[in-house]
SERO-4910 file (N, C-alpha, C, O; in steps of 0.05 Angstrom, whole numbers):
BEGIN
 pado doro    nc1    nc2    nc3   cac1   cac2   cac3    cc1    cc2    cc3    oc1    oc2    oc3
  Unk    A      7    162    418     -6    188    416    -18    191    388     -5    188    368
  Unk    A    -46    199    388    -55    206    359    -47    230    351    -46    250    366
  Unk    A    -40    230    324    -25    255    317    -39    270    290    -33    293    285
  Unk    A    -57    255    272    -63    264    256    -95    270    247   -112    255    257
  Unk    A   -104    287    232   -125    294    231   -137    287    208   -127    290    186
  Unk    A   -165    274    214   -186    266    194   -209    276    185   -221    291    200
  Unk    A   -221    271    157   -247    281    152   -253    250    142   -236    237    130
  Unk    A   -274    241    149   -282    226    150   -314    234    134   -328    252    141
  Unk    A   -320    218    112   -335    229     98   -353    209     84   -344    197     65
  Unk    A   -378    205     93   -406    185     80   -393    181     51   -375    195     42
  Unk    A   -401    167     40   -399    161      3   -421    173     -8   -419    197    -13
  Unk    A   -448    158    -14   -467    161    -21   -489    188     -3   -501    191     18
  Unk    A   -481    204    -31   -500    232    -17   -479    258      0   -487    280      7
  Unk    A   -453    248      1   -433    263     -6   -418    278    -23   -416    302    -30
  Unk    A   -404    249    -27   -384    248    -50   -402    239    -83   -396    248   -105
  Unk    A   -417    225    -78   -432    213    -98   -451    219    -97   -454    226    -74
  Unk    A   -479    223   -114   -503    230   -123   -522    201   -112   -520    178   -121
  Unk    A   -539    209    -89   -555    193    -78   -582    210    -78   -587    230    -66
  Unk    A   -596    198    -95   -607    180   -117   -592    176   -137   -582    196   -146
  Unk    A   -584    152   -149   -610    126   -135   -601    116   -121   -576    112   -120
  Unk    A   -615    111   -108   -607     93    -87   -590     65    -83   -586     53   -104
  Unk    A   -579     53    -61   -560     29    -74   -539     33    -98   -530     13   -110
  Unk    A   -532     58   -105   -519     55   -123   -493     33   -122   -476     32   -104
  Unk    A   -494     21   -137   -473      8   -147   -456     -2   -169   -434    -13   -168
  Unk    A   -478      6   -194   -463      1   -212   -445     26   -228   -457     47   -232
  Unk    A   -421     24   -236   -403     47   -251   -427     66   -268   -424     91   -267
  Unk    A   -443     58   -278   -473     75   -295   -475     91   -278   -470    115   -283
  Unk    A   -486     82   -250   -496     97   -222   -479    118   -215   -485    139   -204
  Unk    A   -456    108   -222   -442    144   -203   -437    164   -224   -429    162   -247
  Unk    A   -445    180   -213   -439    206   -217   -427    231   -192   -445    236   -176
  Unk    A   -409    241   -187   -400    257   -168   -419    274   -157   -443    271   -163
  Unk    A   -410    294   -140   -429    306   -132   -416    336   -140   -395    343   -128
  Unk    A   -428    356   -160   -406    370   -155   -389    390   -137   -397    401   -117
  Unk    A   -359    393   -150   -351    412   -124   -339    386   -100   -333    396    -78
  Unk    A   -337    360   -102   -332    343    -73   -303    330    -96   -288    315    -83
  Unk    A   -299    331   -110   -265    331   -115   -252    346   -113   -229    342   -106
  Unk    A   -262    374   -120   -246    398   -108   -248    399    -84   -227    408    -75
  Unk    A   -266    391    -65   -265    392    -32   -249    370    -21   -237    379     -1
  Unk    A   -245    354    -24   -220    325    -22   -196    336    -20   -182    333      0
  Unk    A   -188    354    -44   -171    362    -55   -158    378    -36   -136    371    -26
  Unk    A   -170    401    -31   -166    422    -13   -159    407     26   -144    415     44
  Unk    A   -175    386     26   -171    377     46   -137    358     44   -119    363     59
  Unk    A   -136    340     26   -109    334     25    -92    358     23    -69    355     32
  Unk    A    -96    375     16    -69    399      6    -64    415     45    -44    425     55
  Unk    A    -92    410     57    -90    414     89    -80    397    103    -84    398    127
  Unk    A    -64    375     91    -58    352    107    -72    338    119    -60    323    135
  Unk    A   -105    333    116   -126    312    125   -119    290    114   -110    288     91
  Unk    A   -125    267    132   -131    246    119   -154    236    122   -166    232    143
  Unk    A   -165    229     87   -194    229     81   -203    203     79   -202    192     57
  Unk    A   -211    193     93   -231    165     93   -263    158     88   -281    163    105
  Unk    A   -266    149     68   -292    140     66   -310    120     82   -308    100     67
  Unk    A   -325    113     99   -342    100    107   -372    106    104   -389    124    109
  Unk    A   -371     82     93   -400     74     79   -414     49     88   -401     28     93
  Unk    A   -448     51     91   -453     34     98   -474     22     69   -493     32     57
  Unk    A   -465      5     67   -475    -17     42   -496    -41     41   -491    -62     27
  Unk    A   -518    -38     55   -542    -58     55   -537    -71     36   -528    -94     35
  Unk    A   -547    -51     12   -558    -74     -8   -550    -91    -11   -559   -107    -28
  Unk    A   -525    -97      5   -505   -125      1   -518   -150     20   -522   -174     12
  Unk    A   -523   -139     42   -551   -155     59   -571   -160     55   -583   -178     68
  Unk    A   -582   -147     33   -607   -145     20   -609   -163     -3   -631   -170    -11
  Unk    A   -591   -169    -13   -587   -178    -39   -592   -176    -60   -597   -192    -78
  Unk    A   -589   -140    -59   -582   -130    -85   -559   -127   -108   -560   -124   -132
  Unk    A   -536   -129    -88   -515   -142   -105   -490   -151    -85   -490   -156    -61
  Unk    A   -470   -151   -101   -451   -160    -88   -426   -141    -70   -425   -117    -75
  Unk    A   -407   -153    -50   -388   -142    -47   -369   -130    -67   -362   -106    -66
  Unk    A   -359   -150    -92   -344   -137   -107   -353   -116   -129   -339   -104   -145
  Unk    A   -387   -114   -123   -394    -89   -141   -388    -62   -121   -393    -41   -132
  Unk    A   -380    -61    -98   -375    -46    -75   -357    -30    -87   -356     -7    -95
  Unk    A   -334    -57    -84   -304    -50    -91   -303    -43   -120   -297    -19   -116
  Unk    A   -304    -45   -145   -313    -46   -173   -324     -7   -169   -311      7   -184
  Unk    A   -334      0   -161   -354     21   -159   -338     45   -142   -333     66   -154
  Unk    A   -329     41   -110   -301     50    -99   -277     58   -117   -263     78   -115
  Unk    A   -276     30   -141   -250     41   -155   -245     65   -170   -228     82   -167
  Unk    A   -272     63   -191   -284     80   -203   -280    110   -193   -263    126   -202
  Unk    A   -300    115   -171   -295    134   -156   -268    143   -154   -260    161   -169
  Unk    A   -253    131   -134   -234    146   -137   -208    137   -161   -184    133   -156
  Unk    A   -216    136   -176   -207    146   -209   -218    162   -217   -203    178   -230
  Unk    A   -245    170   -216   -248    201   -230   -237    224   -202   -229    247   -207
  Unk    A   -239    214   -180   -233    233   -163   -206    251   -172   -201    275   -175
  Unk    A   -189    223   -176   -156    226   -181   -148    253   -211   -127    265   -215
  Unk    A   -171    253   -226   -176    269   -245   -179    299   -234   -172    317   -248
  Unk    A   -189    304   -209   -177    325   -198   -156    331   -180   -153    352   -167
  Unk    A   -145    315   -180   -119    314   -165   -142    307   -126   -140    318   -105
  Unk    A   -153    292   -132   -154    283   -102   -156    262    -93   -169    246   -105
  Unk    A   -145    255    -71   -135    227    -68   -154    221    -38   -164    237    -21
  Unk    A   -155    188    -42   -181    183    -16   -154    164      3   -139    147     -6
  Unk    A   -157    172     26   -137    153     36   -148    125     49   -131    113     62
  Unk    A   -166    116     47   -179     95     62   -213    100     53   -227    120     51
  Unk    A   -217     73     50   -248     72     46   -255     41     62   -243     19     58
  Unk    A   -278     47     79   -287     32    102   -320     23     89   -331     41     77
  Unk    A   -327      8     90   -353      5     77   -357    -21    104   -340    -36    114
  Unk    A   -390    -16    109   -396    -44    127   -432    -50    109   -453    -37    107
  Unk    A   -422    -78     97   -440    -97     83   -460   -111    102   -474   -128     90
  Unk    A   -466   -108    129   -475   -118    141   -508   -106    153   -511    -82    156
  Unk    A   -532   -123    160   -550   -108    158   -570   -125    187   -574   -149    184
  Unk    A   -580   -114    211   -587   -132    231   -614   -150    221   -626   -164    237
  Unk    A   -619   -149    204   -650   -161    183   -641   -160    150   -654   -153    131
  Unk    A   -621   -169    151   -606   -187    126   -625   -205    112   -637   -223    123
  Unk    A   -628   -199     84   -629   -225     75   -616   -248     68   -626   -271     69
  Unk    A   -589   -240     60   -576   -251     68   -563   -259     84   -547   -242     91
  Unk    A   -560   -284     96   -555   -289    118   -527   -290    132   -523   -287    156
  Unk    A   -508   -293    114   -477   -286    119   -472   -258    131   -451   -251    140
  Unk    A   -499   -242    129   -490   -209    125   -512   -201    156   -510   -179    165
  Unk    A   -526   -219    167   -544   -210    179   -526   -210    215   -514   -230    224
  Unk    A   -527   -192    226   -510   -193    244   -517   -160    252   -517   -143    234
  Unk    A   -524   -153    280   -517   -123    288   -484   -121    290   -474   -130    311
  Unk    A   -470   -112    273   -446   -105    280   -434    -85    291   -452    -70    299
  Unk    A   -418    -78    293   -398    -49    305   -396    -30    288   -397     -6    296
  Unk    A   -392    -37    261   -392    -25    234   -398      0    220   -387     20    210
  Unk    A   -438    -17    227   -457     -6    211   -458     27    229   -452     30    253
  Unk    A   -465     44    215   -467     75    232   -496     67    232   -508     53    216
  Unk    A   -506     80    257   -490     97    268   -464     83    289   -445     95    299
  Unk    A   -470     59    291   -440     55    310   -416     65    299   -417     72    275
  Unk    A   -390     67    314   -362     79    300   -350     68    297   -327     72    304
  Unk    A   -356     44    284   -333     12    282   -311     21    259   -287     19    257
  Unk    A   -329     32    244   -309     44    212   -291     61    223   -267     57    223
  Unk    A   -303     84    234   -293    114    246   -257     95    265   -233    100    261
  Unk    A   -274     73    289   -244     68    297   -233     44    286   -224     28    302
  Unk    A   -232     38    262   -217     27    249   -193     43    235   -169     36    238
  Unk    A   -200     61    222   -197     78    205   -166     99    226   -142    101    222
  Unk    A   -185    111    251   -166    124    266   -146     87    278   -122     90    274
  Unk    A   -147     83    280   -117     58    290   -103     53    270    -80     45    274
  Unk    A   -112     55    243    -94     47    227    -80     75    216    -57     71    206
  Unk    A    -87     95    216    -82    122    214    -74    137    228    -68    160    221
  Unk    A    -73    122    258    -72    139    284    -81    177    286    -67    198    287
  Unk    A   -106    173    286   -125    197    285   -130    206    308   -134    188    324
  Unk    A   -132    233    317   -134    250    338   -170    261    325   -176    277    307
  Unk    A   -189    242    344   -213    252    334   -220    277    348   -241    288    340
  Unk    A   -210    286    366   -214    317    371   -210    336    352   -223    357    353
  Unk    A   -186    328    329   -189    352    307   -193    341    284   -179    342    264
  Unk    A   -224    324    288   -227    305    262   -254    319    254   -267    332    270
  Unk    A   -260    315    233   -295    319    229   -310    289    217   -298    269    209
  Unk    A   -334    294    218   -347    261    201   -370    285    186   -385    299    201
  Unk    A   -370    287    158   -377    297    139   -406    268    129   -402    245    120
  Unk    A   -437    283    136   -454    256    129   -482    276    116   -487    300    115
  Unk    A   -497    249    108   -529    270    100   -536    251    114   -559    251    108
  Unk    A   -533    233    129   -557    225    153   -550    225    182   -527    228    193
  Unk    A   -572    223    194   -568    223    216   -556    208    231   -549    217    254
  Unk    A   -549    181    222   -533    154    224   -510    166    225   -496    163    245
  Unk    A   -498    184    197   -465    193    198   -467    213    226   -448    209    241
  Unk    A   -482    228    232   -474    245    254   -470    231    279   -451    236    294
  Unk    A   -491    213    283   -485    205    311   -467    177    310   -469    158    325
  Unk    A   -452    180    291   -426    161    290   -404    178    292   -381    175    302
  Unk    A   -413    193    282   -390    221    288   -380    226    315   -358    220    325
  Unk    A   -412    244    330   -409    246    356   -395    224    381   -378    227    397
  Unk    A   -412    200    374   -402    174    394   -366    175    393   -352    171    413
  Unk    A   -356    182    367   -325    177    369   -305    200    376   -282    198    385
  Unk    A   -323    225    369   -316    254    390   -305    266    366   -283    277    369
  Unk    A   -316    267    343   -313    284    322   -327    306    318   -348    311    329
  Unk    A   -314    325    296   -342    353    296   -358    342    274   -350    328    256
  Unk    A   -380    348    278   -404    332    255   -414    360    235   -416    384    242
  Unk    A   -418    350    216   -424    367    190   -449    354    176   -445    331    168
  Unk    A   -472    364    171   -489    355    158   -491    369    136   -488    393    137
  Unk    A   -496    356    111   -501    365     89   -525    360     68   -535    338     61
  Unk    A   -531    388     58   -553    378     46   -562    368     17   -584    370      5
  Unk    A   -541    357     12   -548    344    -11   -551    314     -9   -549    308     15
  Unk    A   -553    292    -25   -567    261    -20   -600    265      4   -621    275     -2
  Unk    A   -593    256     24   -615    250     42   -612    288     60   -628    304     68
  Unk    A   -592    288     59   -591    313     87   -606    333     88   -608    346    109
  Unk    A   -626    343     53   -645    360     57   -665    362     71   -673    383     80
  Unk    A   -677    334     74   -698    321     89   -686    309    111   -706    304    125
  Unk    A   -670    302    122   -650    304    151   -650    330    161   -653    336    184
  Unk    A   -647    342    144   -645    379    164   -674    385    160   -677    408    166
  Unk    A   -689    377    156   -722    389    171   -723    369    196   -729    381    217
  Unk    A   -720    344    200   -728    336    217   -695    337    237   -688    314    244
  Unk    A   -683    352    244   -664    351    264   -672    338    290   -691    344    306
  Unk    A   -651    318    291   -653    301    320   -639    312    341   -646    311    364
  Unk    A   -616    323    333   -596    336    362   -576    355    348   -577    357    324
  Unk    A   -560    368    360   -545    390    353   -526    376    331   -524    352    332
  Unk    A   -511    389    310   -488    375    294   -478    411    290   -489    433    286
  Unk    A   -449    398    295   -432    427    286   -436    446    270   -436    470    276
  Unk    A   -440    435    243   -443    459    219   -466    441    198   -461    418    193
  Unk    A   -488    456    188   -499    451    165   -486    465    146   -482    489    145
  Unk    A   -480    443    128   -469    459     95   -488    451     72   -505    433     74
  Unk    A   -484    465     52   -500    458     24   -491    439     15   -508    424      6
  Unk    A   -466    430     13   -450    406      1   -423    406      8   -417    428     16
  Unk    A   -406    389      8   -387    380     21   -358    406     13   -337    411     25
  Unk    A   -370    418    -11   -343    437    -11   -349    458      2   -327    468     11
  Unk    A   -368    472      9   -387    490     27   -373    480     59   -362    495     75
  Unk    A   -378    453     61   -363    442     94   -344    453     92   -342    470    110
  Unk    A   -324    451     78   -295    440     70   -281    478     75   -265    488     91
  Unk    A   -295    489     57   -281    519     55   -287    536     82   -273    549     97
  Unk    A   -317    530     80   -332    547    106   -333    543    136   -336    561    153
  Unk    A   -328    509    141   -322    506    168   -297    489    178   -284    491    199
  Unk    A   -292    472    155   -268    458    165   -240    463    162   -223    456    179
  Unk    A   -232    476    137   -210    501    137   -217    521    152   -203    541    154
***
């Protein structure tokens, strides 16, 4: 039986400042603000908060896997500076028109499929009926939906220009992820 509840939450354009794009190097991040205090608030609700991210530029060959991880750590070390903790981070490096060719593959992974989403709930054993997937694209929502989560679009990274062109219903538009966090998911 799944027993526990998730927010499941994009990286880039979330939690992190998307532009620029591909971020990957420690230079590149900057938080978004207000999304360590929203983490926060969600751990202190007993969520468990997973990151899934999808990471071309690693297909692309812009850089590498371990600038992924290198960059992830970062993150959540300044997160930890507000007392919020990430319980899992899911990233899929894979791209169906790869340049690189190790990476080129349609996988399960990439969102919008929910390869991350049910990875994440089996090892967590997650009840996605009282889960959300927190995204600024349209990719995070309908990876959301496919796995039976409530979807949240937000408009900061891409989601400003995602919410003019709406493709199908998503639960709640927020301004930014602590706006989700206070206003629809508490």
């Amino acid at each position: 039986m799944n027993t526990n509840k998730a927010v499941f939450l994009d990286r880039d354009g979330v939690i992190t400042q998307d532009p620029p794009h591909y971020a990957h190097r420690i230079d590149q991040l900057m938080l978004i603000e207000g999304s360590g205090l929203a983490i926060k608030k969600l751990n202190d609700a007993q969520f468990k908060v997973i990151v899934i991210t999808n990471q071309s530029g690693v297909a692309k060959g812009m850089y590498e896997e371990k600038e992924i991880i290198i960059f992830n750590r970062e993150m959540v070390r300044q997160l930890k500076q507000t007392d919020a903790h990430i319980d899992a981070i899911y990233y899929c490096p894979h791209h169906p028109e790869a340049k690189v060719q190790k990476y080129r593959t349609d996988c399960n992974c990439r969102k919008p499929k929910p390869g991350m989403l049910l990875e994440g709930a089996k090892k967590y054993n997650i009840d996605f009926k009282s889960s959300f997937l927190v995204g600024d694209k349209w990719s995070d929502i309908e990876a959301g939906q496919v796995a039976g989560c409530k979807t949240v679009l937000v408009k900061t990274g891409h989601g400003f220009q995602e919410f003019k062109n709406i493709k199908k219903p998503v639960d709640y538009i927020a301004t930014d992820l602590l706006d989700a966090v206070q206003n629809f998911i508490l």
